[in-house]
N, C-alpha and C positions, 0 to 999 in steps of 0.2 A: 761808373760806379758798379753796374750788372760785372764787366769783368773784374772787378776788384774782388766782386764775391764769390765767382765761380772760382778764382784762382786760389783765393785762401779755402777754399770748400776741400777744392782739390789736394792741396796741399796737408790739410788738416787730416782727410781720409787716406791719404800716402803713410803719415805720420802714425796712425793709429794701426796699420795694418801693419808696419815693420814694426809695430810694439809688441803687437798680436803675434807677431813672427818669433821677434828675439823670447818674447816669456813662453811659445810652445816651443821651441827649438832653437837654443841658446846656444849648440855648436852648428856651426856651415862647413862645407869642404874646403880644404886646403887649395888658396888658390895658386899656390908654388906649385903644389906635386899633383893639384884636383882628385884630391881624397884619397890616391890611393897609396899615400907613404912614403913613397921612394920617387926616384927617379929609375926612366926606361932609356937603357942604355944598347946598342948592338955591339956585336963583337965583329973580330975582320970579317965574316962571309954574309954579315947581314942580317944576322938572327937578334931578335928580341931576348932581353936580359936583366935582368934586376939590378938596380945601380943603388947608388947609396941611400941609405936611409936620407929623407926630409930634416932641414934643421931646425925647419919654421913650426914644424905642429910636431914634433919627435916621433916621426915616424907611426903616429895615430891616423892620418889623414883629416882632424878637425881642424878646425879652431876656434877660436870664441869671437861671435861676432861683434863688431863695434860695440852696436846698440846695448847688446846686453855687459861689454865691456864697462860703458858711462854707467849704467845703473848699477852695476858690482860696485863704483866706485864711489857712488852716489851713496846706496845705503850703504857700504865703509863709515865714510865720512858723517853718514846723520847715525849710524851704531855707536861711534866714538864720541860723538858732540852729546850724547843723550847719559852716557855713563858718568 
């Protein structure tokens, strides 16, 4: 029973803290390009090079994380239900 409650404890305060995360900082880095836009490409001699623009965050390096992905969608849906 004692682990049944540590785990939901645990759990609960994982839960609160990526809430706390998504509602102070609701975009995260692009885990395609890791923030920074594009892709790193080299040419024939080996040199670093700017490759194409990211097609996942448009070349922003954000995204929008899950968390705050379900709650956009969440109040959508109770915005619409209330009208």
């Amino acid at each position: 029973m004692a682990l049944f409650l540590v785990a939901s404890a645990c759990l609960t305060i994982v839960t609160l803290c990526y809430a706390a995360l998504c509602a102070t900082s609701p975009f995260g880095d692009c885990r395609r390009c890791r923030g920074m836009g594009h892709a790193i490409k080299t040419d024939r001699r080996g040199k670093a090079k700017r490759g194409k623009d990211c097609r996942h965050c448009q070349a922003t390096g954000k995204r929008i994380r899950a968390g705050r992905h379900l709650l956009n969608l969440w109040m959508a849906t109770y915005r619409d239900g209330t009208n």
